[in-house]
MIVEXTOR-721360 format. One record per residue (C-alpha): x, y, z; residue in three letters. Coordinates in steps of 0.001 Angstrom, whole numbers, plus 500000, padded with zeros to 6 digits. Layout:
N
XYZAla;...
END
This chain:
256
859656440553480984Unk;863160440224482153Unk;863613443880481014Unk;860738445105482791Unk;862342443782486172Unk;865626445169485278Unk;864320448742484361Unk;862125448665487744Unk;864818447634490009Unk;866965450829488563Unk;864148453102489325Unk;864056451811492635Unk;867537452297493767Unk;867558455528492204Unk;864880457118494547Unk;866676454957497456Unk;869824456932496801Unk;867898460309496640Unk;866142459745500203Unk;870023458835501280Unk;870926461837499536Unk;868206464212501291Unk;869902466124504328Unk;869357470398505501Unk;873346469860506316Unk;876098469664503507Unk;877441466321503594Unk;880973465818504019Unk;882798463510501496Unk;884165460626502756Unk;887740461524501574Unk;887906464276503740Unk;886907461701506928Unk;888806460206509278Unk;887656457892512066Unk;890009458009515486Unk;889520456120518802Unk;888695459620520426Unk;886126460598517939Unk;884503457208519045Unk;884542457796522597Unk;883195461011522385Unk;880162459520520200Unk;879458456907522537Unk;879990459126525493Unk;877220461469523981Unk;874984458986522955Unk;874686457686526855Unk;874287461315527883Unk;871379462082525379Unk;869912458761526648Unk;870257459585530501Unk;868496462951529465Unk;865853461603527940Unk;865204459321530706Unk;865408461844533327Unk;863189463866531700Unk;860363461336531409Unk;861057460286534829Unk;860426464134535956Unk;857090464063533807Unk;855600461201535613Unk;857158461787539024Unk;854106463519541711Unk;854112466931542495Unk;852930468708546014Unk;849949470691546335Unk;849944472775549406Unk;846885473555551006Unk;845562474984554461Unk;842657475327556309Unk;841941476643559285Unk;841442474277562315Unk;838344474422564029Unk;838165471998566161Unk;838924473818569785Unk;837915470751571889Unk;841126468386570574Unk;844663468709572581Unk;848068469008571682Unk;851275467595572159Unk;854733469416573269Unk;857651467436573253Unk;860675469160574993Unk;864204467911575778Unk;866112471538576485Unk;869435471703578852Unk;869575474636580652Unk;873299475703581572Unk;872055475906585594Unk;871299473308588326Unk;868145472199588412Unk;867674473735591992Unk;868002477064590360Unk;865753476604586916Unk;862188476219586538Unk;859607475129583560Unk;855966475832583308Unk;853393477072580818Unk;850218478811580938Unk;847833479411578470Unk;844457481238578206Unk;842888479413580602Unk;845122480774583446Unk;846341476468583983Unk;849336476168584356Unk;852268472722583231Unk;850929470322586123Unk;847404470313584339Unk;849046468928581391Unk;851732466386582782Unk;854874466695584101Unk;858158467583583027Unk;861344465715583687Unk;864243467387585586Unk;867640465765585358Unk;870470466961586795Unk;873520466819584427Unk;876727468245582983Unk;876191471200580129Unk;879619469955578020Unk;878910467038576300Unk;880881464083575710Unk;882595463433572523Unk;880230460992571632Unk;877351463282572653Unk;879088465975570709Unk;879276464531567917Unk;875516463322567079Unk;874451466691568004Unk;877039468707565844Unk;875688466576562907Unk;872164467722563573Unk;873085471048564287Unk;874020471234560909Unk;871563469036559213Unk;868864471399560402Unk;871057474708559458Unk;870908473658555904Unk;867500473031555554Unk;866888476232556988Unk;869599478400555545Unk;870542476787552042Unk;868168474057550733Unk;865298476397549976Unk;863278473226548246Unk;862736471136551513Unk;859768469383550032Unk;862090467383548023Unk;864343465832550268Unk;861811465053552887Unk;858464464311551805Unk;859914462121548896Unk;862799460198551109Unk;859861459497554108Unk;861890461715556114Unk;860542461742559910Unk;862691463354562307Unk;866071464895562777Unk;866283465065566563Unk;867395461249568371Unk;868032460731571944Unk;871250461259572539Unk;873478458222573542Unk;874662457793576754Unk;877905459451578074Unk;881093458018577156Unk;882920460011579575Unk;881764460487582790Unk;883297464241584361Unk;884563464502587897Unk;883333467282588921Unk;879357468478590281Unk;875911468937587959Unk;876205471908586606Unk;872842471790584256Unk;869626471049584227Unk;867936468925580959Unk;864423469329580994Unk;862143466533578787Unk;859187465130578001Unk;855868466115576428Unk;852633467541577755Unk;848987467657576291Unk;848048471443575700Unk;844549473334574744Unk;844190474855571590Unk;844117478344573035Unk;846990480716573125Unk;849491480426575830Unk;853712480606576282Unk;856029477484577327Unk;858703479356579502Unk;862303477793581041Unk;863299480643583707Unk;865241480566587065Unk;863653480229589942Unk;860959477390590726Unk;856909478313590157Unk;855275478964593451Unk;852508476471593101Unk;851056477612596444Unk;850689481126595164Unk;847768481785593252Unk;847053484908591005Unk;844863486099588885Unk;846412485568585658Unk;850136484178585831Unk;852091482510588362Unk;855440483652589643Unk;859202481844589825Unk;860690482556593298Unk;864566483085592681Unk;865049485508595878Unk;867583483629597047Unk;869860483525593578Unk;872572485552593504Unk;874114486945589999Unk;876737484358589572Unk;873777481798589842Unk;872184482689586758Unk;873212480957583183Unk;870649480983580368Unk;873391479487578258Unk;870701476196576719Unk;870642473726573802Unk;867531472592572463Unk;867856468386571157Unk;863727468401570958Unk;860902470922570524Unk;858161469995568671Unk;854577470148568311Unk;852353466833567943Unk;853022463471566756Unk;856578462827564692Unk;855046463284560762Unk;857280463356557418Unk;858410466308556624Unk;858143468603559331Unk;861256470556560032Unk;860697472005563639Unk;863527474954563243Unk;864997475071566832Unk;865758471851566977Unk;869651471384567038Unk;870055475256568604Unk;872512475917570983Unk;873160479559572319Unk;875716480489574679Unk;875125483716577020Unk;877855486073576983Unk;876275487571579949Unk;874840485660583046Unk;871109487542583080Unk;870757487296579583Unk;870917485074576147Unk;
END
């Protein structure tokens, strides 16, 4: 009996050794190895990175994807919103707002506008916020072609904030005109329009309105403008609005 055990334990070490044995690589003796602190690092350093792979990889299967779809909206009775904040490099004597749409009605059916005079340079403070959304909004426009992923995912809302107040206050007179606030529009097709001159509400025509500016002279004029807000509707993750963060200066007075 005791042979028996001794002649089955044989036969199973010798099929251990063969399934040790089994490889599709040559096997390198062990005379010809030699372990070195570096060799080591490296290992470990590649088994974290095959581990972080892995794990990014599952991560990517199970993370949600976005499904794009549109449809058209039908529903011509709802209204909606315009939010504005544009400062016009001209006093707000000389400047006037308005919009008119379809239905020949012009801005004071829908609200009202804000005028404020103020300074066109802003202060450093002022500068600085709205440099960094400048060029927020440039990259999302111009490099970061996959939006979707930075916004949607990160419950982005909106890039445009008020900006804080002045922390310099200039000693000289207004010399610009910031125009804000948000009206409730009909779904019909229309223009919002910033132009010099103010809209002769007393003068009716048949389709449009006119801005009196007969009493501007050349030097008066300065479309120079930067645009902090314009957006459509409530603020909703995701939505880039791409003029936000613009600011163009006119080379010439009667033109951008």
């Amino acid at each position: 009996m005791e042979k028996e055990n001794v002649t089955l334990l044989k036969y199973r070490g010798s099929k251990l050794n063969k399934v040790k044995e089994l490889d599709f690589f040559p096997k390198v003796e062990e005379t010809f190895k030699q372990k070195s602190s570096v060799g080591g690092t490296l290992s470990i350093i590649s088994f974290l990175l095959i581990l972080w792979l892995i794990y990014s990889e599952t991560v990517y299967f199970w993370d949600s994807k976005f499904v794009f779809k549109f449809i058209p909206d039908n529903d011509y009775d709802a209204k909606l919103g315009i939010n504005v904040d544009i400062t016009v490099a001209m006093p707000c004597a000389n400047v006037g707002a308005d919009i008119l749409d379809s239905t020949n009605q012009h801005a004071y059916k829908f609200g009202t506008l804000e005028e404020e005079d103020t300074w066109f340079e802003l202060a450093p403070n002022q500068r600085r916020q709205f440099d960094n959304e400048r060029h927020f909004n440039s990259y999302l426009r111009e490099e970061y072609h996959a939006v979707k992923d930075i916004l949607w995912r990160n419950r982005y809302i909106h890039i445009s904030q008020e900006l804080p107040p002045r922390s310099e206050i200039p000693n000289r007179p207004y010399d610009a005109c910031r125009i804000h606030g948000s009206l409730i529009l009909n779904k019909v097709s229309g223009n919002f329009h910033i132009t010099a001159g103010k809209t002769g509400k007393s003068i009716s025509l048949p389709r449009g309105h006119i801005h009196i500016s007969a009493f501007m002279s050349d030097r008066d004029y300065n479309f120079t403008h930067r645009i902090n807000r314009l957006s459509f509707g409530e603020p909703s993750p995701g939505i880039v609005h791409p003029l936000e963060g613009d600011e163009t200066i006119s080379e010439e007075s009667m033109y951008l």
